[in-house]
N, C-alpha and C positions, 0 to 999 in steps of 0.2 A: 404750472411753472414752480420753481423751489430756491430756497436761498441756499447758501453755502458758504463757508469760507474762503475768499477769490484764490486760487494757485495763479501765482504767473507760468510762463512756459518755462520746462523744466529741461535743462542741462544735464552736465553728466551725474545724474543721481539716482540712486534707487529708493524705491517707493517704500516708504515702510506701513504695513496694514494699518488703519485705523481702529478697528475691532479686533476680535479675538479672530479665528482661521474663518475662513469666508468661506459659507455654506451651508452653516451650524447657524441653528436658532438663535437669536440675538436676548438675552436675558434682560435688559434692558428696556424691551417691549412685553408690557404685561407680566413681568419675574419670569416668563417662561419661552416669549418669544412668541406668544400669540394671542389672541382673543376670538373667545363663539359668543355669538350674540343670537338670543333669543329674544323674538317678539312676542312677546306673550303666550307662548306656548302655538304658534301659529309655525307656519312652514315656509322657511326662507331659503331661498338660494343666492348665493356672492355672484355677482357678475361682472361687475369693473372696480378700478379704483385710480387713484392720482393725488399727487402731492400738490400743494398749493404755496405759494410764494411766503406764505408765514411759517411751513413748513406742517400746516394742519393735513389731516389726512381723509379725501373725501374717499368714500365706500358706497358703489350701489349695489343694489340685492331687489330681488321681487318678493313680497309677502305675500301670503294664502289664507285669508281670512272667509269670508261667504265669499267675498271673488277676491283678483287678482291687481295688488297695485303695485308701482314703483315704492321701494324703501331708500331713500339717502340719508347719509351719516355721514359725521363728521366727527374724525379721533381726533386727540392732541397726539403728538409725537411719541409720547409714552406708552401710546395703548390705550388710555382710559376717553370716553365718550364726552366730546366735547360739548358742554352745558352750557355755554353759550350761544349754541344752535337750537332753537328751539325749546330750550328750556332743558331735553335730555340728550339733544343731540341729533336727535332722529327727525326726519320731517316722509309723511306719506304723501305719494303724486298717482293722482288718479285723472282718467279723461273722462270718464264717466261711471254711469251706473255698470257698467260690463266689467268687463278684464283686461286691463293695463299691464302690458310685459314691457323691462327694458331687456335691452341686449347688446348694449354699449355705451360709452361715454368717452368725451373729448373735451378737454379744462382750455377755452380760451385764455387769452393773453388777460383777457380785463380782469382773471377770474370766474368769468361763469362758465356756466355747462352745458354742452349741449349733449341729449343723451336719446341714443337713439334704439327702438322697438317696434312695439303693434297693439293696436287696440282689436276686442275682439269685441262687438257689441249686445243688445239682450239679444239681437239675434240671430246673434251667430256670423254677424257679415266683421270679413277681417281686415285691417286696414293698416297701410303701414305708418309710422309713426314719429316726429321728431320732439324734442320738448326743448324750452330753453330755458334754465332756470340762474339769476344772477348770483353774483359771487355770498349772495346771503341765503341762496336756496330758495327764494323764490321764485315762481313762475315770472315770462317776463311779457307783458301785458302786450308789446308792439308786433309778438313771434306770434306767429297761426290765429287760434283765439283764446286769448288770458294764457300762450303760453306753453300750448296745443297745437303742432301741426299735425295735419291727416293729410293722408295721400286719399284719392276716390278708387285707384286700383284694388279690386277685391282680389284677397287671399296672396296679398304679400305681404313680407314682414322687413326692415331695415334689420339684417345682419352687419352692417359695420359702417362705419362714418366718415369723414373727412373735409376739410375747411379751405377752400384753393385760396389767392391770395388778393381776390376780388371780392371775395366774404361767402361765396356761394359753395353751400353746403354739397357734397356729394355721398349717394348714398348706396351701398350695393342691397338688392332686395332677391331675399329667398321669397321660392314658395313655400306654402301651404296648401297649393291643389294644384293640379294639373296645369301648368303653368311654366313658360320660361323664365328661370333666373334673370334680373335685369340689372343694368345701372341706371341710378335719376339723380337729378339735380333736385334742390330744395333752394331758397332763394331765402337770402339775407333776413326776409320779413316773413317767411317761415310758408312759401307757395310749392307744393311740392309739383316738379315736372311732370313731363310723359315717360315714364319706363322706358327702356330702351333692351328689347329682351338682347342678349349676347350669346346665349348657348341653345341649339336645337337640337341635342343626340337621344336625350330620353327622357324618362319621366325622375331620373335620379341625380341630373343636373345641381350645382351649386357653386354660387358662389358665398364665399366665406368671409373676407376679408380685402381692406384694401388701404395703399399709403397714397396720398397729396405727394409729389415729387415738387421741389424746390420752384421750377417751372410749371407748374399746375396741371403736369403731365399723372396720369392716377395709374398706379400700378395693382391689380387684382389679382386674387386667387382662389380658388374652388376645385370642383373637379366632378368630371364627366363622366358617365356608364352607359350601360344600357338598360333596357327596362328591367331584366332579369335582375339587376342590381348586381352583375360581375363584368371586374374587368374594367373600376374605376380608374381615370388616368386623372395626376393632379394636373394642374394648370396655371400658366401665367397671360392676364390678360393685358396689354397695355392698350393706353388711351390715350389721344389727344385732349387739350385742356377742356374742349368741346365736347369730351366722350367720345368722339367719332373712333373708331379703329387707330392704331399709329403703326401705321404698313411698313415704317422701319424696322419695326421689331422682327427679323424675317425669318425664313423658317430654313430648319435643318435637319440632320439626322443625329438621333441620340438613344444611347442605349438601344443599338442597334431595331429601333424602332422609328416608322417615318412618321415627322412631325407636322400634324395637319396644320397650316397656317393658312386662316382666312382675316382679314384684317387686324392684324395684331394678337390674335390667339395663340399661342404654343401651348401641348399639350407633351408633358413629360410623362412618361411610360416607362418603369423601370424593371417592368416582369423579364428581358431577355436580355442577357443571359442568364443573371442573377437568382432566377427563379421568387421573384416578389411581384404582387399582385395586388391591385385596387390599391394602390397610388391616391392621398389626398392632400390636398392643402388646405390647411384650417389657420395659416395666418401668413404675412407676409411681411418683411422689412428690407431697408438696403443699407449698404456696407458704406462708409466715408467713400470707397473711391468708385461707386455705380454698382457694383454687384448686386445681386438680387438674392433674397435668402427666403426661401418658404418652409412652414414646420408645420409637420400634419405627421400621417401615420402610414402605416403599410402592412400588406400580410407574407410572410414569410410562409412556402408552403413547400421547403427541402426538408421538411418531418412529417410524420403521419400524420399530422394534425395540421391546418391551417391557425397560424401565431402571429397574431398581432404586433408589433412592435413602430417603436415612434421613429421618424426618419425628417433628415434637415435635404434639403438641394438646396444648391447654388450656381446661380446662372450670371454671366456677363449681360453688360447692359445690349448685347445684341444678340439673344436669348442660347447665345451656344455655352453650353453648362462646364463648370469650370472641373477640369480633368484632376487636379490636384486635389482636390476635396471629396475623398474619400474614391470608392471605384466609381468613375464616369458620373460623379456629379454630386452624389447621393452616399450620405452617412446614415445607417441606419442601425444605432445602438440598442443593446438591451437595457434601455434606460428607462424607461415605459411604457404602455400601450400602443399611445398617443402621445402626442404635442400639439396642447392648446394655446397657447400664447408665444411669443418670439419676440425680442427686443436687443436690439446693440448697445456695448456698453463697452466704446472706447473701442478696442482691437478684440473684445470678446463675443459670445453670443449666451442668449441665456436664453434657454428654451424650458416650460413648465407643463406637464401634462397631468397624466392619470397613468396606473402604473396593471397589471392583470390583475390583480389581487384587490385594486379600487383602494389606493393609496395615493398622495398626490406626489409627485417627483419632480423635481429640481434640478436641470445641469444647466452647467456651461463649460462653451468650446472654445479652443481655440479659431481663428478663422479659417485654417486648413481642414476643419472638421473633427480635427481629435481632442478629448476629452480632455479638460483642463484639470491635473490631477493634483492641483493644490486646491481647488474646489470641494466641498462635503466630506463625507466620510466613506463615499462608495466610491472615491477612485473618478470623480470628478460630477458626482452628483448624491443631492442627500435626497431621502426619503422622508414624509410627516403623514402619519397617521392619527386625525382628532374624532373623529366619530364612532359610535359603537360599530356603526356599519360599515360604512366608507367615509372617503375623504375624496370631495372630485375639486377640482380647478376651474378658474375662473379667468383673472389674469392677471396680470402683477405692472410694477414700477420701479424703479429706480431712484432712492434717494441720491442727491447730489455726493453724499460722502460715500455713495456705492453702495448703500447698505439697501438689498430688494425686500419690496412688498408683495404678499403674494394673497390674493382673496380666492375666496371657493368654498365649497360646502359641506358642511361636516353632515354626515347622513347620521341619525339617530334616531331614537321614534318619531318624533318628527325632526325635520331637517334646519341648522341653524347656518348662521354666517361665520365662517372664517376667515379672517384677517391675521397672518403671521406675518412676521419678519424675518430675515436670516442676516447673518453678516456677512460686509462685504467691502471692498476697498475701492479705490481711483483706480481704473485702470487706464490702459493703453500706449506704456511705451516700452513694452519690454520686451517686443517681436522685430523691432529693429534699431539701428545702429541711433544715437540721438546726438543732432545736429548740436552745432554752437548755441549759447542762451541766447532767445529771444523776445521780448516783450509784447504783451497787450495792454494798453495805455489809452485814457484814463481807464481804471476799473475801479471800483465800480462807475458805470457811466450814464450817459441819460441822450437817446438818437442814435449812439454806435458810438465805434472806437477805432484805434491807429491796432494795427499789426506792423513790427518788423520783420521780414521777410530777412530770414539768409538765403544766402547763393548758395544754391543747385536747387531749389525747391522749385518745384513745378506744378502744383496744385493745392487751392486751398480750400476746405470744406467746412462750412459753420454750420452744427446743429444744435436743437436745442433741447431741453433736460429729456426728452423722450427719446432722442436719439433718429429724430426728422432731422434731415438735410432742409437747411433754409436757404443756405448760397452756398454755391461751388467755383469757384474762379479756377480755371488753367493760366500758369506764372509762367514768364519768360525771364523776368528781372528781380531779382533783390532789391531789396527800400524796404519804405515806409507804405502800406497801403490802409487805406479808410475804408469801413465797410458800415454803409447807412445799416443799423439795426432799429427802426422805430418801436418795435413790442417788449414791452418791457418783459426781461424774465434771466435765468442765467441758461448760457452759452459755452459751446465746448468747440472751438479751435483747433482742425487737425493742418497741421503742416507735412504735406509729404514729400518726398524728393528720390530719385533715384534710389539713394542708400539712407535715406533715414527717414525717420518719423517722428514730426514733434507734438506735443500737446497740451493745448492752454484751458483755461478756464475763465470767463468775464460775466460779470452781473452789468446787465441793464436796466436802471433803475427807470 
C-alpha cells in the first residue's frame, strides 16, 4: 500500500502533470532516474517490487553465490538503500542449504510480504514455495516453518500468487518436469494444498499469472501447445472461489478460431486471419468495469522471418473478446518482443516487456488499445537500456502520484538489479465526459467512508493502490453510500455512468 496526497473527486477540471512528461526517466530518482545494485560482485536478477505505506520502496531479486537465495531491499523514495533495514538495506532469505528462487511478491495490508518461488534441494528434488516475511523483513515464525512454506509436489515451482478474502493464499504452479500446470491453495498458516492440475494438451503447458477477483473468484493466464512447441494459444482461466472450473465463463468463437471451453477454460488463438502464431499470456489484470486484459507476446510470420512482438487482448467478463480493441480483440504493437508485466492505472494500461535487441520497453494505452501518444518519447512508449549487454524486466508499480517503478536486470559480466523510475501523473478522467462534484468523506479515514453518489451513475468500483478491484456495487439511486473498508491503505474511487466518469482518491488509516 502507499500514501499520497488525498484528491477529492474531481469536477470540471483538467489534470495538470505532476512531473515533467510521463514516460521519461524521473531525475529525482538517483540524479538519473535509476539504480543497479550489485552484490558483491555475485549475479542478481530483479524480479518484483512494491510501494509501502511510508512510501519506502521494497525490491526483490534472487542472488548467485555458491547457491541460490532470496535478495530483499528496501529504497527510500529517492533511490538510495534504505539503512535502516538491516543495517544496509538488504536482508538475504534462504530455505536451506540448496537453491532458493523467488518469483513473486504480494505487500499485504499489515505490511508484510508474502513472496512466492521454489526450493531446489542438495538433491535436486524441486519444491514449490511460499515465505512470509513481516513488515520488518523478517521471516514470520507462525507461516510453514520460521517462515518457510513447502509444498511436497516434486518439480513444481509457484509462478504467481494471490490472497482471497478468507486470508487463503492461492497459487498458480509451473512445471519443471513433465508435469501438468496446476492451481493450489496454501493456507493462512502457511499448509500448501493438493495441486489441482488444469491443462492436459502438452508438454509445453503454462500457466503464468493470476488476479484474486473482488469475490474471491481468481482469474488465470498461460498458454497451451503442443509438444513440438508450435502453435501456442494464450489462455484465460476462470475459477470459482473454490478453484473449481466457473462454467459461466462460456465459450465462443474468436478470431475465427473455435474456442475449446471445458470448465471455465478459453483459449484465444489469434493466428487466422491475421497470420500470428504462438499466442501467450505472461500476465493478467481487469479493467474498473470487468474486462479482462492479458499481456504476453506473439510471432508474426507475414515476413520471411518469424518476429516476435508483444501483444495486449481484451476480453468481456463472459470471455467474448472485445471487438473495439484493436482487430478482434488483439493489439499487437511493435513495441517490444514481449510483455512481462501489465497493470491498470485509472483509464490507462501500462504494459512493460523486453524489446528484440534486449532492451527493456515501457508503454501505455489507452483502454481501446491505442498507444497513449503523450507517453515517452517513441510515440507512446520509452525505451531503457542499463546493461553492457542487456536490460530484461521484471515488473513494476505504481506510485500513488503516478510516477511507475520498474525492476529488472541489467545484464553485464555479471548480472545486477535495476530499479528505475519514470514519470508519470493521476490519471483517469479524460476519456469521458465528467459528472457534477462529488465527495468521499471523511478522508483520510479509519473502517471506510461515505461516497456521494450523482444521478445517472450506475456502478461503483473501489480498488486499491495496485489497481485490484476490492468492491464493485451496480447503482440504481443517487445519495449518500458507505462502503465498510477495514484494510488500511489508499483507494481509488471510480464512479461510472452512462456518459461519464468520475474519479476519487481516499486513504484509510
Amino acid at each position: 500500500m502507499r500514501t499520497l496526497v488525498v484528491l477529492s473527486l474531481l469536477g470540471s477540471c483538467t489534470f495538470t502533470a505532476l512531473h515533467a512528461q510521463d514516460g521519461y526517466p524521473d531525475p529525482s530518482f538517483s540524479g538519473d532516474g535509476q539504480v543497479v545494485y550489485d552484490d558483491n560482485g555475485h549475479d542478481e536478477s530483479g524480479v518484483a517490487i512494491a510501494v509501502r505505506s511510508d512510501g519506502k520502496i521494497w525490491v526483490l531479486a534472487n542472488s548467485y553465490e555458491a547457491t541460490m537465495h532470496v535478495l530483499l531491499m528496501r529504497f527510500n523514495n529517492d533511490g538510495g538503500l534504505d539503512n535502516s533495514f538491516f543495517g544496509d538495506g538488504t536482508v538475504e532469505l534462504s530455505q536451506g542449504l540448496g537453491n532458493t528462487f523467488s518469483t513473486c511478491m504480494e505487500l499485504q495490508a499489515d505490511g508484510a510480504l508474502l513472496i512466492g518461488g521454489y526450493y531446489i534441494d542438495e538433491l535436486g528434488y524441486t519444491a514449490p514455495m511460499v515465505i512470509k516475511v513481516d513488515a520488518n523483513g523478517n521471516p514470520v515464525p507462525g507461516f510453514g516453518t520460521g517462515g518457510y512454506a513447502l509444498g511436497t509436489s516434486e518439480g513444481y515451482r509457484v509462478t504467481d500468487l494471490g490472497v482471497q478474502s478468507t486470508g487463503t493464499i492461492v497459487v498458480t504452479l509451473g512445471p519443471l518436469a513433465t508435469i501438468n500446470p496446476a492451481v493450489c491453495t496454501v493456507s493462512g498458516s502457511g499448509v500448501f494444498g493438493v495441486p489441482i492440475p488444469q491443462l492436459q494438451c502438452s508438454l509445453n503447458d503454462r500457466l503464468t499469472a493470476l488476479q484474486v477477483q473482488d469475490d474471491d473468484r481468481v482469474l488465470v493466464t498461460g498458454y497451451c501447445g503442443t509438444d513440438n512447441g508450435s502453435n501456442w494459444r494464450a489462455l484465460i482461466l476462470a475459477l470459482n472461489p473454490d478453484l473449481s472450473g466457473d462454467i459461466t465463463f462460456s465459450p465462443g468463437h474468436i478470431c475465427g478460431q473455435l474456442n475449446i471451453e471445458t470448465q471455465g477454460v478459453e483459449y484465444y488463438d489469434s493466428g487466422n486471419p491475421l497470420f500470428y502464431t504462438n499466442d501467450t499470456g505472461n500476465d493478467i489484470a481487469v479493467l474498473g468495469n470487468g474486462d479482462i486484459l492479458v499481456a504476453g507476446t506473439t510471432i508474426d510470420t507475414t515476413g520471411n522471418a518469424d518476429v516476435y512482438r508483444s501483444s495486449l487482448l481484451k476480453a468481456h467478463e463472459d470471455n467474448s473478446v472485445d471487438a473495439s480493441f484493436g482487430p478482434f480483440g488483439w493489439v499487437k504493437p511493435y513495441v517490444g518482443s514481449f510483455f512481462k508485466s501489465l497493470l491498470v492505472q485509472g483509464n490507462k494500461i501500462l504494459a512493460v516487456g523486453g524489446t528484440h535487441n534486449a532492451t527493456l520497453a515501457l508503454a501505455r494505452f489507452n483502454t481501446d488499445g491505442t498507444l497513449d501518444l503523450t507517453f515517452g518519447d517513441l510515440g507512446g512508449s520509452t525505451l531503457l537500456a542499463v546493461g553492457s549487454f542487456s536490460t530484461n524486466p521484471g515488473s513494476m508499480a505504481v506510485q500513488p502520484d503516478g510516477r511507475i517503478l520498474v525492476v529488472g536486470t541489467a545484464v553485464n559480466n555479471n548480472n545486477d538489479v535495476l530499479v528505475a523510475r519514470f514519470n508519470g501523473s493521476v490519471v483517469g478522467v479524460d476519456e469521458l465526459a465528467v459528472v457534477p462534484s462529488a465527495l468521499v468523506y471523511p478522508n483520510p479515514s479509519s473502517g471506510g467512508f461515505m461516497v456521494s453518489v450523482p444521478r445517472g451513475t450506475t456502478e461503483l468500483t473501489l480498488s486499491d493502490a495496485l489497481g485490484h478491484v476490492v468492491q464493485r456495487r451496480r447503482l440504481t439511486n443517487e445519495g449518500a453510500l458507505w462502503l465498510d473498508v477495514p484494510t488500511p491503505g489508499v483507494y481509488q474511487v471510480n464512479l461510472q455512468g452512462a456518459s461519464a466518469y468520475q474519479v476519487a482518491r481516499a486513504v484509510v488509516d
